[in-house]
DOVO-381339 format. One line per 3 residues: number of its first residue (from 1); their letters; for each residue x, y, z of C-alpha. Coordinates in nm, 2 decimals, padded with zeros to 4 digits, always signed. Example, Ala and Ser with C-alpha at 12.3 -4.5 7.8 and 13.67 -1.06 7.14 Angstrom:
DOVO-381339
1) AS) +01.23 -00.45 +00.78 ~ +01.37 -00.11 +00.71
end
This chain:
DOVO-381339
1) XXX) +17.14 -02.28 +14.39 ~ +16.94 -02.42 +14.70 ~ +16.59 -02.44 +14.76
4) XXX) +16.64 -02.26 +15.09 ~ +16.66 -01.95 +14.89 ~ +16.45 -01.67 +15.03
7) XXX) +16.20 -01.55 +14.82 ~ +15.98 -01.21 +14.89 ~ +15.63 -01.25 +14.74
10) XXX) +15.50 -00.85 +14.73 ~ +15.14 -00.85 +14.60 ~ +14.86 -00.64 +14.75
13) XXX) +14.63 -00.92 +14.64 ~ +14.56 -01.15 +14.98 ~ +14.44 -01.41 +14.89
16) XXX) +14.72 -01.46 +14.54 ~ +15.01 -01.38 +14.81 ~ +14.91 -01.63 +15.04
19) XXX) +14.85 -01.89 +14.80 ~ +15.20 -01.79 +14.67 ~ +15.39 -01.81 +14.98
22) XXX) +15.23 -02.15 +15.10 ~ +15.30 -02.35 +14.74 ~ +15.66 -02.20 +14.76
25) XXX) +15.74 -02.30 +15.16 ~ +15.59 -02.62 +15.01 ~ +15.84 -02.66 +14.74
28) XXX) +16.14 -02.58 +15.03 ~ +16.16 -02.20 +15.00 ~ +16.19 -01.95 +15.27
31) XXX) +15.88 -01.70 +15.19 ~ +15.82 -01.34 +15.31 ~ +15.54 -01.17 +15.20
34) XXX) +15.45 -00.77 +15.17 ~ +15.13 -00.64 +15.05 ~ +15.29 -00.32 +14.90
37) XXX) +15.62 -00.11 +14.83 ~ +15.63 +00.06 +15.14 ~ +15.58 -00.24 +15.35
40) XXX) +15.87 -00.41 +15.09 ~ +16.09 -00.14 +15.18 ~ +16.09 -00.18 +15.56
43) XXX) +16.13 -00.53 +15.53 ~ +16.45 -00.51 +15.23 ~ +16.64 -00.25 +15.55
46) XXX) +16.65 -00.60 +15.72 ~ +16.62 -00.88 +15.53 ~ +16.83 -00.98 +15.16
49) XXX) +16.64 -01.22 +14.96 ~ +16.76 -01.39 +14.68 ~ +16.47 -01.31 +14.48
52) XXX) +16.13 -01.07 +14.47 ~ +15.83 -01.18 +14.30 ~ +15.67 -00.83 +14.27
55) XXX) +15.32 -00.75 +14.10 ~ +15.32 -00.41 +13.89 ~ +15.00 -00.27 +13.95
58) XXX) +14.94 -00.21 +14.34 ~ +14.80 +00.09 +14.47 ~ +15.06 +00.37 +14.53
61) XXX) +15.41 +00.31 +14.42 ~ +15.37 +00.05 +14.18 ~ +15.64 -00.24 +14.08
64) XXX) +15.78 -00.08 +13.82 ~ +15.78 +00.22 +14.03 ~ +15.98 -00.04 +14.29
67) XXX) +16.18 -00.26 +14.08 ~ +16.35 +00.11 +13.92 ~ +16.41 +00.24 +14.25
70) XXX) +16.58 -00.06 +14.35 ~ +16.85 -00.07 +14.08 ~ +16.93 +00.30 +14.13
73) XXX) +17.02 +00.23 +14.46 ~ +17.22 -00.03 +14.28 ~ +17.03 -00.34 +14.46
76) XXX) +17.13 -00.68 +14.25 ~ +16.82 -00.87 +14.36 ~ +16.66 -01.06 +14.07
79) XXX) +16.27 -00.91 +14.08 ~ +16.00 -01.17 +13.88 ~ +15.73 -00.92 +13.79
82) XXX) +15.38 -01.05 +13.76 ~ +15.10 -00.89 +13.55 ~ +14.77 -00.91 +13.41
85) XXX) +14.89 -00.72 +13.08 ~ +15.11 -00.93 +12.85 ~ +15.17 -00.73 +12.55
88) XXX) +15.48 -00.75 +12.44 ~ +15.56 -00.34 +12.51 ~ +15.47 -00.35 +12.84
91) XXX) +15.74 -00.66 +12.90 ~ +15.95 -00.43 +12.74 ~ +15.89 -00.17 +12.99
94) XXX) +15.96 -00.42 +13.26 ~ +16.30 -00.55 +13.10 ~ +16.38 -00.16 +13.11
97) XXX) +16.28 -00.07 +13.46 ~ +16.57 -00.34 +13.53 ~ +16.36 -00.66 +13.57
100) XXX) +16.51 -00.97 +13.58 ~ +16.21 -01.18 +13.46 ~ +15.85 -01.11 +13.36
103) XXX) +15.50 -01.37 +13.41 ~ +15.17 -01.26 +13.30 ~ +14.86 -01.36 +13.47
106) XXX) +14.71 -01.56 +13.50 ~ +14.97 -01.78 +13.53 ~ +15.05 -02.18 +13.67
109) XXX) +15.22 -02.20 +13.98 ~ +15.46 -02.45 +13.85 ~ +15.59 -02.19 +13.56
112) XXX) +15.65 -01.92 +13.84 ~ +15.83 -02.23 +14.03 ~ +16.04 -02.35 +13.74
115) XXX) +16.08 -01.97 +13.65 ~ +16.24 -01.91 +14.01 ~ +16.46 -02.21 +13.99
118) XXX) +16.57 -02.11 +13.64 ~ +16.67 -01.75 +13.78 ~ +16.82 -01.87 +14.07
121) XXX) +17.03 -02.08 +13.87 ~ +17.18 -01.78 +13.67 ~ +17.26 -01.57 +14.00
124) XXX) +17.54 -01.88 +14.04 ~ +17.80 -01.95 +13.87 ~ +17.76 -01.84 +13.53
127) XXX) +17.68 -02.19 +13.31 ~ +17.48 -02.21 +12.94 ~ +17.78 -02.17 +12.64
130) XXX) +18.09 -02.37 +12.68 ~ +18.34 -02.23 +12.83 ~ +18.62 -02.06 +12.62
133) XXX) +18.76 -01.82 +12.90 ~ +19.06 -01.90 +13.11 ~ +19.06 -01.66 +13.43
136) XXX) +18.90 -01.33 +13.47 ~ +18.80 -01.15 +13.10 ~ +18.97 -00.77 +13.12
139) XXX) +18.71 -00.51 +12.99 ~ +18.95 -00.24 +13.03 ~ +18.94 -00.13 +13.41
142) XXX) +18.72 -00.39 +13.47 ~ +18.77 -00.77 +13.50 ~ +18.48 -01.02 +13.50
145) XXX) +18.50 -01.30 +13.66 ~ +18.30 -01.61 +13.46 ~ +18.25 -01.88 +13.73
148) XXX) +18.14 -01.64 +13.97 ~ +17.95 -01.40 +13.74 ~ +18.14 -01.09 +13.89
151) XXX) +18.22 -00.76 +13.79 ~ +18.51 -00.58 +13.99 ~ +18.69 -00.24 +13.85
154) XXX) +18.94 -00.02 +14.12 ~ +18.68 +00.10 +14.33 ~ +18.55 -00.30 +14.40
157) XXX) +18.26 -00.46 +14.27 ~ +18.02 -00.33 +13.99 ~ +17.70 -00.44 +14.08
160) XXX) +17.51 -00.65 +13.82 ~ +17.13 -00.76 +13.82 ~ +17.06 -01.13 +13.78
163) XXX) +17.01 -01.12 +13.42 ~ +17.27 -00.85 +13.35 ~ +17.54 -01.09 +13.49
166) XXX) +17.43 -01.39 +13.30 ~ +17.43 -01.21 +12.98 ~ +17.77 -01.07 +13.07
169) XXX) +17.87 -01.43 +13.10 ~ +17.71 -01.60 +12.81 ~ +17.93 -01.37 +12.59
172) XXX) +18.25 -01.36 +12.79 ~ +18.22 -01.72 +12.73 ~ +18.26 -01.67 +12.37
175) XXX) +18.46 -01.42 +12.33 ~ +18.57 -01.20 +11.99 ~ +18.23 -01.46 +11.86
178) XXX) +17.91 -01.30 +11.78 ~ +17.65 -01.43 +11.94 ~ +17.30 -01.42 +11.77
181) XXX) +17.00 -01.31 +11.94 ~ +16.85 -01.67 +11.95 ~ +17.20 -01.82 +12.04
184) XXX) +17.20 -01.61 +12.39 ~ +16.78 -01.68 +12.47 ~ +16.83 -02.00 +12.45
187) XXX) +17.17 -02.02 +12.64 ~ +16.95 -01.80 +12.90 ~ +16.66 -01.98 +12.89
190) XXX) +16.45 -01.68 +12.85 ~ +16.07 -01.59 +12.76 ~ +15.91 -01.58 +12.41
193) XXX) +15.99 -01.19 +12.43 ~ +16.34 -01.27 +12.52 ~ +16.54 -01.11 +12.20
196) XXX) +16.39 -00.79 +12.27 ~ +16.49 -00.81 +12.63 ~ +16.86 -00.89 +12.55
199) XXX) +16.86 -00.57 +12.38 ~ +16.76 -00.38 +12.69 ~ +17.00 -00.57 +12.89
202) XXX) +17.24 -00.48 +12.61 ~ +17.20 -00.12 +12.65 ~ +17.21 -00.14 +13.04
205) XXX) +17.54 -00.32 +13.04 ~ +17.68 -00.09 +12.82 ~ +17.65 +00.20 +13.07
208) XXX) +17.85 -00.04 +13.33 ~ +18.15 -00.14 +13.09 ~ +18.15 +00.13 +12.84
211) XXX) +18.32 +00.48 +12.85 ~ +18.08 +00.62 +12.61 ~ +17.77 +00.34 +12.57
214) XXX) +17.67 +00.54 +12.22 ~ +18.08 +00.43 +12.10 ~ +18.12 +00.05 +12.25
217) XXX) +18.47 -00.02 +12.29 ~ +18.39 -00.38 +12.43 ~ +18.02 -00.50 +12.38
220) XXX) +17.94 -00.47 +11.99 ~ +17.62 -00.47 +11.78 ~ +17.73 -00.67 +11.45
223) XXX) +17.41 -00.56 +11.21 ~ +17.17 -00.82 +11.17 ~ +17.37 -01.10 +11.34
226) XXX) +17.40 -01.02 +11.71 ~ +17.63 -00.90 +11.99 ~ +17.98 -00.99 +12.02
229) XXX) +18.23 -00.95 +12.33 ~ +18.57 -00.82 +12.25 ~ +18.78 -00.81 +12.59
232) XX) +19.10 -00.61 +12.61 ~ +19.28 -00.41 +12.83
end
């Protein structure tokens, strides 16, 4: 990961966004800035940044609004969304609109900085667990690739959010091992509402690597201890 990452900052707040995209240039970041959906919609037909910082409530379409649009047209971005409400259901709703990462305000720049850095870091090469896979793990039709974090079945890739693809490799790299929920926040660094948001992420990977999600051939619930990977052909 390199600080010369690209990051959008889309906030209808003026004064917050520039504040945002000045301490960010600062800390060696590229920084585009919109002031709304629409606007961060003409600019994403042209530009492919690494990572959106997106608020939720803006007039019109909001970020949830944005950030579930985006994944149906199967965008991988990594999307930060910022809020003033912090309960623990509305995160939820975030992790399930296919966030990658959620701050509440207010908040200190520096968190949204490590927070970036942190997510970055799990958009490259997969890292966290040691490493028990050798080549690419076979989910059927599908191989994933661990170092790369990369999801290919016979029509090409299978795209993957941020967090989707290091969840993905957190458990290839243990595989036929359950995982607890604590094991795979804390290899993933994630929030204090982390657990529930691996089981979100659960269910969305599911629909990418399972036949039926309701009947999981490959990603398994084991009741009251966690998730485990079982790779096979």
């Amino acid at each position: 990961m390199s600080d010369e990452a690209t990051i959008m900052v889309v906030d209808d707040d003026v004064r917050l966004r520039t504040l945002l995209s000045r301490y960010l240039a600062e800390n060696g970041f590229r920084v585009t800035t919109a002031g709304d959906a629409a606007e961060a919609r003409e600019k994403l037909r042209f530009l492919q940044p690494e990572l959106i910082v997106l608020d939720i409530m803006m007039p019109g379409e909001s970020g949830l609004q944005l950030t579930e649009s985006l994944r149906r047209e199967n965008s991988e971005i990594p999307v930060l969304l910022l809020t003033a409400r912090g309960a623990p259901e509305d995160r939820i709703a975030g992790f399930e609109a296919g966030a990658d990462d959620y701050l509440p305000k207010p908040f200190d720049p520096k968190e949204l900085l490590l927070r970036i850095r942190a997510r970055l870091r799990r958009t490259a090469p997969v890292g966290g667990i040691a490493d028990r896979a050798e080549g690419p793990v076979e989910l059927g039709a599908l191989a994933f690739d661990v170092q790369r974090g990369e999801l290919t079945g016979p029509e090409g890739v299978v795209r993957l959010t941020g967090g989707e693809a290091a969840l993905l490799g957190v458990l290839a790299r243990k595989p036929n091992e359950v995982l607890s929920r604590e094991d795979i926040v804390a290899a993933l660094e994630t929030d204090e509402a982390g657990e529930r948001a691996i089981d979100v992420m659960v269910t969305r990977l599911r629909r990418k690597l399972e036949a039926d999600p309701r009947e999981p051939r490959f990603l398994h619930t084991v009741r009251g201890r966690g998730y485990v990977l079982k790779p096979g052909r």
